[in-house]
C-alpha positions as CSV (number, residue, x, y, z in Angstrom):
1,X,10.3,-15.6,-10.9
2,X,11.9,-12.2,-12.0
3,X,12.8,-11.5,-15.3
4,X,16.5,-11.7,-15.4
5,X,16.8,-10.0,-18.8
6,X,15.7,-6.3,-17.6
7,X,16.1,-4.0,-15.1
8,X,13.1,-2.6,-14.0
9,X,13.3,0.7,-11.9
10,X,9.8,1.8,-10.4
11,X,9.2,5.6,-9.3
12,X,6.8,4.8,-6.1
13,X,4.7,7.8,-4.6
14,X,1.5,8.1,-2.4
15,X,-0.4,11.6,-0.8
16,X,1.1,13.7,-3.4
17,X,-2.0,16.1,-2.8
18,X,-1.2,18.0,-5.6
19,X,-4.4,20.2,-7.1
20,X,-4.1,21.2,-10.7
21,X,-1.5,24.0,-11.1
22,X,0.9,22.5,-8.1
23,X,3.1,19.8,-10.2
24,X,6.0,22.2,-9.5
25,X,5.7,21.4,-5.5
26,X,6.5,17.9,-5.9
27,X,10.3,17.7,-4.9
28,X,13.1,18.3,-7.8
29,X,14.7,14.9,-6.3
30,X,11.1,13.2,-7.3
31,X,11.5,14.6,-10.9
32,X,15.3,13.6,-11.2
33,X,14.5,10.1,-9.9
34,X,11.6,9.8,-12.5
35,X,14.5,10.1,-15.4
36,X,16.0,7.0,-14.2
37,X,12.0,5.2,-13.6
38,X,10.8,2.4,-15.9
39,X,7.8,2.7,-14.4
40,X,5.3,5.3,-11.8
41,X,3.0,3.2,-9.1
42,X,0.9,6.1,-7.1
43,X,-0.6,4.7,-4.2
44,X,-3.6,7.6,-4.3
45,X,-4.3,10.7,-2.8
46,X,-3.1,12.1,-6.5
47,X,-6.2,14.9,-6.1
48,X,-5.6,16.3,-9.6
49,X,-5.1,13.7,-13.1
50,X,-3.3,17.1,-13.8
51,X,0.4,15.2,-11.8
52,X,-0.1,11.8,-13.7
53,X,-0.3,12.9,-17.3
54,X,3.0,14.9,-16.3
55,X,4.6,12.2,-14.9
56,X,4.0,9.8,-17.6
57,X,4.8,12.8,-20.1
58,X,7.9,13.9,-17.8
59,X,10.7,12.4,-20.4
60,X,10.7,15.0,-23.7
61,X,11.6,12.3,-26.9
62,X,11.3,9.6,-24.8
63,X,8.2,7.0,-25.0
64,X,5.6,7.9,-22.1
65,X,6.2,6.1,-18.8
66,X,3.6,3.4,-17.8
67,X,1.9,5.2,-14.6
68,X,0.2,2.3,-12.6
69,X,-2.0,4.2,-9.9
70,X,-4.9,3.6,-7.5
71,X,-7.6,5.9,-6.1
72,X,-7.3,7.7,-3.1
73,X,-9.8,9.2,-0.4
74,X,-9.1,12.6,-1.8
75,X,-8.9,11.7,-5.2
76,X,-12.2,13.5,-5.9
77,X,-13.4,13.6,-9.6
78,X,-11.1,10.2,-10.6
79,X,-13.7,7.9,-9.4
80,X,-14.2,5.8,-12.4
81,X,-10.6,6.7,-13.8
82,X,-8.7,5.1,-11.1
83,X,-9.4,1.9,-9.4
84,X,-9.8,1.2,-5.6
85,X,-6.9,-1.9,-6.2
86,X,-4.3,-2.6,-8.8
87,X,-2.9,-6.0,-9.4
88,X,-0.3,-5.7,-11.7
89,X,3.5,-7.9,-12.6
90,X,6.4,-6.0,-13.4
91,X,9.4,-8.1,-14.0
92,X,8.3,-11.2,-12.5
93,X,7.3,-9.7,-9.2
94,X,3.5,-9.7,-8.1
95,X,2.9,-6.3,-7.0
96,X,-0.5,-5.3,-5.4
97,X,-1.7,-1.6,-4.9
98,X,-4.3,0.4,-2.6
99,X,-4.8,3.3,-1.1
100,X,-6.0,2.1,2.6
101,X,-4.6,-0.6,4.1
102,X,-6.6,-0.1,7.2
103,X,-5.1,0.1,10.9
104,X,-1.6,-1.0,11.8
105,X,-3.3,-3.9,13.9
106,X,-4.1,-6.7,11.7
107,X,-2.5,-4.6,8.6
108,X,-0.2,-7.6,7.4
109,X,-2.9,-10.3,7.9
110,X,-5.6,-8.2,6.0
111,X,-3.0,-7.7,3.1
112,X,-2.4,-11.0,3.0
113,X,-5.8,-12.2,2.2
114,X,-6.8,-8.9,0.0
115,X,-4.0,-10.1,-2.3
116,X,-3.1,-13.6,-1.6
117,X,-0.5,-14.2,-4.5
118,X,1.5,-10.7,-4.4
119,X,5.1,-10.6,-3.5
120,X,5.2,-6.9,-2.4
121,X,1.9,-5.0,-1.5
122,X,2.3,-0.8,-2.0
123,X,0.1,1.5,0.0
124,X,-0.6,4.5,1.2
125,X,-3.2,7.5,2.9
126,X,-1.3,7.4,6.9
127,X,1.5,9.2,4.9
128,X,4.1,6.9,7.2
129,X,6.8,5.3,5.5
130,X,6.7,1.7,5.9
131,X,9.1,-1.1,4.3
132,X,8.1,-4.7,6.4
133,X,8.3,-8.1,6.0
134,X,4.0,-9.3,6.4
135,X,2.8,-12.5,6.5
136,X,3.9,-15.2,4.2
137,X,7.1,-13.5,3.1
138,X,4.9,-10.8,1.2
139,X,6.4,-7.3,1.8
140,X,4.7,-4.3,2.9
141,X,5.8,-0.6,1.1
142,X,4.3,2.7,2.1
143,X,6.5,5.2,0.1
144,X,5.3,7.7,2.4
145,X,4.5,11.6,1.0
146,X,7.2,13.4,-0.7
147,X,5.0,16.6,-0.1
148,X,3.3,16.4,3.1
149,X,5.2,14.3,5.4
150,X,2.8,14.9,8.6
151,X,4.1,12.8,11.3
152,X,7.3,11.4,9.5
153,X,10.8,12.8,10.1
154,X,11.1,13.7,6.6
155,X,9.2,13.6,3.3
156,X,9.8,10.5,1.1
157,X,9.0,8.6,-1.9
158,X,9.8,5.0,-2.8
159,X,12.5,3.5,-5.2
160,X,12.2,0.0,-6.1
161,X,14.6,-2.1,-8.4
162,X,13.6,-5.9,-10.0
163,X,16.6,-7.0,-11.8
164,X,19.1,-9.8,-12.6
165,X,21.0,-8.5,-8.9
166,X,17.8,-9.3,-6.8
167,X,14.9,-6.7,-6.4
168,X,15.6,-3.8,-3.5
169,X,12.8,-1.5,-1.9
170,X,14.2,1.5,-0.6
171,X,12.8,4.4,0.9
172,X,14.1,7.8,0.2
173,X,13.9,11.3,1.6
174,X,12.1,13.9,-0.5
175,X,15.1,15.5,-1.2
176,X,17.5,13.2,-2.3
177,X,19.4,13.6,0.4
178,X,19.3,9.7,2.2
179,X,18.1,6.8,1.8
180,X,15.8,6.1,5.1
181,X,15.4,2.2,4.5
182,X,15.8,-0.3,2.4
183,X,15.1,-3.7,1.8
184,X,16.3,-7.0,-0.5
185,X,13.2,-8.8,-1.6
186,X,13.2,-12.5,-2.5
């Protein structure tokens, strides 16, 4: 059931790749959209702690934002900081995290049974955007890279909204200009 009371607006990025030093290179659209975010998931491939402490610090006079993130194949160093899967609920909605979800054969069925009771199931490392319906009703987000967008048209990130309205996944170019796909959810 989703809380009804609050909007919740969640910031959703994966293969930043972003070394200590390189915040800057993440896309101004990221940074405008995070002034709107209740919330960060990362999806791994962070490679630096350096781009989460500035993302939860990114709002001067404003609390820090919850930054919900998983580790990545490259996340070398954050073993131990970041786990391999996240389970978390934000507004009612069952949200699952990981880094790999493994081939595109079998993908939905294996999500299905590594998290049985989540609604939506964020991943990342082929750097593909991906916004599907899986098995069971349980959708299936890759946000993409909003850095390095390898075989993808464009770079993107995700942008996902919980509220009173319905809850929305939407995929959006890097730089603000489009949105690529979107998606009501339950």
């Amino acid at each position: 059931m989703v809380d009804s009371l609050t909007e919740h607006r969640l910031l959703v990025l994966s293969d930043t790749h972003l070394t200590a030093g390189q915040c800057d290179r993440l896309p101004p659209a990221v940074w405008d959209a995070l002034e709107r975010a209740t919330a960060v998931i990362h999806a791994g491939d962070v490679t630096d702690a350096d781009l989460l402490r500035q993302l939860a610090d990114a709002r001067p006079g404003r609390p820090d934002l919850p930054v919900h993130a998983v580790l990545g194949n490259n996340d070398h160093g954050l073993e131990g900081c970041l786990p391999e899967k996240l389970e978390v609920c934000i507004g009612g909605l069952r949200l699952a995290v990981v880094h790999d979800s493994g081939a595109r054969v079998g993908r939905a069925g294996r999500l299905r049974r590594w998290f049985p009771q989540a609604d939506l199931v964020i991943f990342g490392h082929s750097h593909q955007p991906v916004n599907e319906l899986g098995e069971g009703g349980q959708r299936l987000f890759n946000p993409g890279s909003p850095t390095q967008r390898r075989r993808a048209p464009v770079a993107t990130y995700g942008w996902i909204t919980i509220g009173a309205r319905g809850t929305q996944a939407r995929i959006v170019a890097a730089d603000g200009s489009r949105v690529v796909s979107t998606a009501a959810l339950l």
